[in-house]
DOVEXMAR-138935 format. One record per residue (C-alpha): x, z, y. Coordinates in steps of 0.25 Angstrom, whole numbers, plus 2048, in hexadecimal, padded with zeros to 3 digits. Layout:
BEGIN
XZY/...
This chain:
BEGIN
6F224A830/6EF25982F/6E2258835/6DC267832/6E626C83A/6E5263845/6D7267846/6D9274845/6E0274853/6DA27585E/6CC27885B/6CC27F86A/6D1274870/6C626A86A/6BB272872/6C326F87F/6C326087B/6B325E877/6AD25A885/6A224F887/6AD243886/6B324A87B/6A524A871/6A223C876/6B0237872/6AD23D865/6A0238863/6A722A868/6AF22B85B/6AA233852/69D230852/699224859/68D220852/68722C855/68B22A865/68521D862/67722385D/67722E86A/678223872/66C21C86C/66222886B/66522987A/66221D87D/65521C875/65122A87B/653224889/64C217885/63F21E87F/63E22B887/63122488F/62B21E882/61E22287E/62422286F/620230868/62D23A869/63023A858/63122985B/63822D868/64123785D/64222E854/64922385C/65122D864/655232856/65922684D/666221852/66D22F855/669232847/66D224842/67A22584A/67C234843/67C22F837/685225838/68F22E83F/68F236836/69122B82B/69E226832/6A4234835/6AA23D82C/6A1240821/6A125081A/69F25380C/69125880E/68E24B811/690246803/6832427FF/68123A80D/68F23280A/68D2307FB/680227800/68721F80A/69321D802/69321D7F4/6972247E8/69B2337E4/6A92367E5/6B023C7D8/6B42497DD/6BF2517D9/6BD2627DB/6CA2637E3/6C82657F2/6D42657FB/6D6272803/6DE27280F/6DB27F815/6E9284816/6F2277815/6F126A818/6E5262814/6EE25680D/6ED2527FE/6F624A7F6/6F12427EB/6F52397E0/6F22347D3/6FA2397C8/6F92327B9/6FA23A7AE/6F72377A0/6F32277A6/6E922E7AD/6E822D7BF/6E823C7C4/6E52407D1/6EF24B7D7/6E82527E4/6EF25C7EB/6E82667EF/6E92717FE/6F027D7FE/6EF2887F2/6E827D7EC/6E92767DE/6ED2677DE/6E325E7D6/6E72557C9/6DA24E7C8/6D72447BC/6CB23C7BC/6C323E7AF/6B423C7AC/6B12387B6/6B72457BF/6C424C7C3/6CA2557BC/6D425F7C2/6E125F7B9/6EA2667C2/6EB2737BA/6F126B7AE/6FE2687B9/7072707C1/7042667CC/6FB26E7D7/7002787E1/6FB2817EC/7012797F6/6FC26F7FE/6FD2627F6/6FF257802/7042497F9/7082457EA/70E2397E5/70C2367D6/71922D7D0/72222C7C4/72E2327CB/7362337BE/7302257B6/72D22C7AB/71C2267AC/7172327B1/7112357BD/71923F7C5/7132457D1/71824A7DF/7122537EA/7132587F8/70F2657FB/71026F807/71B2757FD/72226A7FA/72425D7F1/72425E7E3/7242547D8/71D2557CA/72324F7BF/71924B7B5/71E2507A6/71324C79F/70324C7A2/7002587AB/70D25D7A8/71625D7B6/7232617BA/7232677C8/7302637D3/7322667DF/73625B7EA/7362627F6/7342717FA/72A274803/72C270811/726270820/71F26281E/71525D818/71525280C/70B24A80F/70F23C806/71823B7FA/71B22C7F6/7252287EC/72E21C7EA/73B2167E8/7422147F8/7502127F2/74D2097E3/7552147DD/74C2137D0/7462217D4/7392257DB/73C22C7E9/7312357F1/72E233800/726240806/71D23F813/71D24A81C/71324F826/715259830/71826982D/712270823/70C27A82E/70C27083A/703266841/70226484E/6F925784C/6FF249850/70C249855/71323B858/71F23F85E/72524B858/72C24784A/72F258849/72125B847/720253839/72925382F/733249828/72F24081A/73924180F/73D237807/74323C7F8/74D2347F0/74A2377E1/75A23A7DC/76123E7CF/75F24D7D6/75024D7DB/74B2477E8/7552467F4/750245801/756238808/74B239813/75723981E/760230816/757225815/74F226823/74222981B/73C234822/73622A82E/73622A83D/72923383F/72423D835/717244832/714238827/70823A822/70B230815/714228811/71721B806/722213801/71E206802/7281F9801/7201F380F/72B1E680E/72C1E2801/73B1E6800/7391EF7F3/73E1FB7FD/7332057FF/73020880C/72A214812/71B21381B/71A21F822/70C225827/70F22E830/705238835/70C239843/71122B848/71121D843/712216836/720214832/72720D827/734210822/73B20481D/742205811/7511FF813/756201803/75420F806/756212813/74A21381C/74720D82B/73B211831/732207837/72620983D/717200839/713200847/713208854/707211853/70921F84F/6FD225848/6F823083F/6FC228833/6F622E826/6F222581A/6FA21A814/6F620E80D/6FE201808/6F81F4803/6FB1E7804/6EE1E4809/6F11D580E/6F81D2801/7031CC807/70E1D47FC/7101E1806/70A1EF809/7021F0814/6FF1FF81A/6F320681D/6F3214825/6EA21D829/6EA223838/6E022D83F/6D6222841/6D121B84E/6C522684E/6CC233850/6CC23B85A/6D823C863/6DB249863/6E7251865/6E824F854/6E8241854/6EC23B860/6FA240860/708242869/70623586D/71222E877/710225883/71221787D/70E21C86D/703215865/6FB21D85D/6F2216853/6E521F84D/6DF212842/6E4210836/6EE205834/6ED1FB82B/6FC1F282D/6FF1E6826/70E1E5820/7121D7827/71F1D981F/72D1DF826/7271EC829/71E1E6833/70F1EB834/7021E583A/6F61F083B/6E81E8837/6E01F4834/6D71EE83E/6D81E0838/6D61E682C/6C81EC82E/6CD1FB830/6C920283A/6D1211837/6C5217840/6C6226837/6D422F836/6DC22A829/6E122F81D/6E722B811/6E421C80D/6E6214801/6E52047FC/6E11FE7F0/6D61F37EC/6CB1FB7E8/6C11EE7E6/6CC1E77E0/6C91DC7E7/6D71DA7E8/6D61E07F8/6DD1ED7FB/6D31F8802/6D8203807/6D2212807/6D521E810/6CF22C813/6CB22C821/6C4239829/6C6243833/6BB23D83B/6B9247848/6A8249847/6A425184B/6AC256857/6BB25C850/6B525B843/6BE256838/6B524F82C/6BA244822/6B4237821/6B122C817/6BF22780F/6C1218812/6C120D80A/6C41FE811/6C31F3807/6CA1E5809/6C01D980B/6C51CC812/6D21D0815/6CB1DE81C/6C91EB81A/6BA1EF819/6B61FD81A/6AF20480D/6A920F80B/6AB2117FC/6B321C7F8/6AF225803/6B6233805/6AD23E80B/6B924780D/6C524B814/6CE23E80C/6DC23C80D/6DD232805/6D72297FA/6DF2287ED/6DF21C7E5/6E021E7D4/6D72197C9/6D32277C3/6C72207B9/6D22167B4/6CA20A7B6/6D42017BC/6CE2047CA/6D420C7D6/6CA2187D9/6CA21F7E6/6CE22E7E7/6CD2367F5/6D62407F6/6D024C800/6D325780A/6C725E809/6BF2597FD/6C02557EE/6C72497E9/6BD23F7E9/6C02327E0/6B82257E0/6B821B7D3/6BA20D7D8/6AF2047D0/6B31F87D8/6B41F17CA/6B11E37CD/6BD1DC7D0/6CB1DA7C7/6D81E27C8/6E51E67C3/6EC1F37C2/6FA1F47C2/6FE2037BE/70D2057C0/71220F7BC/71621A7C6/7252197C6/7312167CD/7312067C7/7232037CD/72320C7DC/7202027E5/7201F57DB/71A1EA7E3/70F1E47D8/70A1D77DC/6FE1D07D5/6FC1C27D5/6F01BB7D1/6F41AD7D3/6EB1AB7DF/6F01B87E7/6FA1C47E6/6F61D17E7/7031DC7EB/7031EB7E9/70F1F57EA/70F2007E2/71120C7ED/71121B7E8/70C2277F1/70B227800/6FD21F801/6F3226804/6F5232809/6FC23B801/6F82347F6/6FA22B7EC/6F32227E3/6F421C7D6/7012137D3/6F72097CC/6F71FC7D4/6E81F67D4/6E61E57D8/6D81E17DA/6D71D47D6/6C81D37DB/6C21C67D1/6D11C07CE/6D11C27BE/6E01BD7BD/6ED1C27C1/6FB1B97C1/7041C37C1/7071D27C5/7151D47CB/71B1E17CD/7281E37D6/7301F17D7/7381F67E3/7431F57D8/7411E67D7/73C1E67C9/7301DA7C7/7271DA7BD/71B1CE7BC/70F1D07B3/7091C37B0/6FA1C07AD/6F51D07AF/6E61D37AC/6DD1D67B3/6D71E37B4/6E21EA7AD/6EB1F47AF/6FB1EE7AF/7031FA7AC/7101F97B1/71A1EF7AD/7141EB7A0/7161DD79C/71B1D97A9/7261D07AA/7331D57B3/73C1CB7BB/
């Protein structure tokens, strides 16, 4: 959601708010351990006022727990950059930073991101804020380097989302962007060398998502476009009034350039102001579907009917849905959805709360629901070990460890501490263990994230964890989780392979990917590489890949810690 300019309002009204209930509701949720130590010292200070103790011993037991509680509020609240070197000791390794900075001053704080390849090698596309440059970035010696000037990819306008996908099938890497000016594709020539297009002039809505499939098994890649709200407005969260936000597009990809078909095909949803957006098959039927995040409402699906969409909502809790991830983290053969929401721990102020009706259910955590097949969801998060405390933004899944567990990442912040202060905190990462999710707190962001983004940037075979922020650098970690198996299976980023469901099967157990491209995170997207942990197995039976377009191919006896690239050597039936 647009936070900075939710803040921004009503700075006169917030002194009207801060009475005594009002501090100790904040210091209730924002800083309980710090309540928790005030509450101590006085007690102590009660218990030896009479004792004949000197008054630095008296001091020093008064003292201890507010200083410990201090401490550990400020650890569990939303850490600053000037307390890097304080982090860094509690939580591990220096980041890689890039020299780009987001600034937001005068647009909206948003970046899309992908990765690119270009010459076999993982790029990093960055938007940048307004009047300023977009980043190419390509990891090298051990740094980024900044290759933008060798494109005609940046523009001053704000870059909000991108979506890198061989549009045409010609094995290069295309790249498409939502600005505050409009929708443009580049078609990649050849290396740095790109062909500009425009999709959509520039409208009074804002492109938050882009993601990319094939809705009507045409043979042809189409584009479905997440809108948010108006370029100039925000009134904060509004439940009930579809006017204030502004309706997604979905583009056919025809012999004469992209149709809209949005009202043809019902595409555009029941509620808008969608924060992100993702084609996803949800039942198995080779028909994408459509999973809808929107910022204003609940989470909805739009059932793909061969071609035709039918909306259907996950549950009954509107929220401020933000982040997507899908996984099929019970490995039962479907995707299972993780989104972010606003978080059980923020304030409910007039940003958050919302135009809420008698009867509504609003829902603050994250949800975690389980695809129970027919389009029917059961939320564990709970049950899962997540406890969506902080405000959520973009989230990803993948098997870090591979231990052959999917863990799921995502930027959380906006913690309100001190009073009416935004501050980031921490990034998340929950890694699976006995069927939960435990909390980690490797990979840490000590900015203002959006969203982490997944790509192996030292090609080591390993998924590294890149955070994409609003008001710092990129920061990328190298994952040196090295001590289990895997396989990678790098398809390549066309219309044949968008949303192929690859299935490995050990013998023993069967593992289930589907290849989904764009609309995760937040507008983002990863790399179309498909990683399986495998943990200690050292053989694999069998990989089998299944298109949209019912094509099978079966890989038999792969190796371990390899890369299978595409379709070679597979056997079609």
């Amino acid at each position: 959601m647009a936070q900075d300019e939710g803040e921004g309002e009503g700075e006169e009204d917030m002194l009207d708010l801060i009475t005594p209930s009002f501090v100790l509701g904040h210091l209730y949720h924002d800083a309980k351990p710090l309540m928790f130590g005030i509450i101590i010292s006085i007690i102590f200070a009660i218990k030896i006022f009479k004792n004949k103790m000197s008054i630095r011993k008296k001091l020093y037991y008064i003292l201890l727990p507010l200083i410990i509680s201090l401490v550990m509020t400020l650890i569990s609240n939303a850490p600053s950059p000037k307390r890097a070197y304080f982090l860094n000791l509690l939580y591990g390794d220096e980041p890689i930073q890039s020299e780009h900075i987001h600034r937001n001053e005068n647009g909206w704080m948003f970046s899309g991101s992908t990765v690119i390849n270009i010459h076999d090698k993982p790029h990093i596309f960055v938007g940048g804020g307004d009047k300023q440059k977009d980043q190419l970035l390509l990891f090298e010696n051990s740094k980024f380097i900044n290759l933008i000037d060798e494109t005609i990819l940046s523009d001053d306008s704000n870059t909000l989302s991108a979506v890198s996908f061989d549009m045409d099938n010609d094995g290069k890497d295309d790249l498409i962007v939502g600005r505050t000016n409009g929708v443009y594709m580049y078609k990649h020539m050849n290396g740095y060398i790109f062909e500009k297009i425009r999709i959509i002039g520039k409208e009074d809505k804002v492109p938050l998502a882009i993601s990319v499939s094939d809705y009507n098994k045409d043979g042809k890649p189409d584009i479905y476009i997440s809108y948010f709200t108006h370029l100039k407005k925000y009134r904060g969260t509004v439940f009930n009034d579809k006017n204030h936000g502004r309706k997604n597009v979905l583009l056919k990809n025809s012999k004469v350039g992209f149709i809209d078909v949005t009202k043809n095909t019902n595409a555009g949803g029941s509620q808008y102001n969608t924060f992100t957006s993702s084609f996803i098959d949800l039942n198995g039927d080779d028909w994408v579907d459509l999973v809808l995040a929107h910022d204003s409402g609940e989470i909805e699906i739009l059932k793909n009917n061969e071609g035709k969409f039918e909306s259907i909502l996950a549950n009954e809790y509107k929220g401020n849905w933000m982040g997507l991830a899908s996984g099929d983290i019970d490995n039962d053969g479907d995707q299972d959805l993780f989104l972010t929401n606003i978080g059980s721990d923020t304030r409910r102020d007039k940003l958050s709360l919302g135009d809420v009706k008698k009867g509504q259910k609003q829902a603050f955590k994250h949800f975690l629901l389980r695809n129970d097949g027919n389009f029917k969801f059961t939320e564990i998060s709970k049950d899962m070990g997540i406890d969506g405390k902080g405000f959520g933004w973009g989230a990803v899944m993948t098997d870090l460890d591979a231990d052959s567990d999917l863990d799921l990442l995502f930027a959380e912040n906006t913690k309100l501490f001190p009073l009416h202060h935004v501050n980031p905190k921490p990034g998340h990462v929950y890694s699976m263990d006995k069927g939960k999710f435990t909390r980690k707190m490797k990979y840490f962001n000590r900015y203002f994230g959006q969203t982490p983004l997944l790509a192996d940037i030292n090609d080591d075979n390993r998924k590294d964890v890149i955070w994409i922020n609003m008001n710092g650098p990129v920061n990328a970690y190298i994952n040196k989780n090295n001590d289990n198996n895997y396989i990678v299976g790098d398809l390549p980023s066309n219309n044949k392979f968008v949303n192929a469901k690859v299935v490995l099967d050990t013998g023993k157990k069967k593992f289930y990917k589907e290849n989904v491209q764009g609309g995760t995170g937040m507008g983002s997207d990863g790399s179309n590489k498909l990683f399986f942990g495998l943990g200690k197995t050292n053989k694999i039976k069998a990989i089998r890949i299944h298109t949209i377009h019912n094509d099978t191919y079966t890989i038999k006896n792969p190796k371990i810690n390899s890369v299978i690239k595409g379709i070679k050597n597979a056997i079609r039936s």
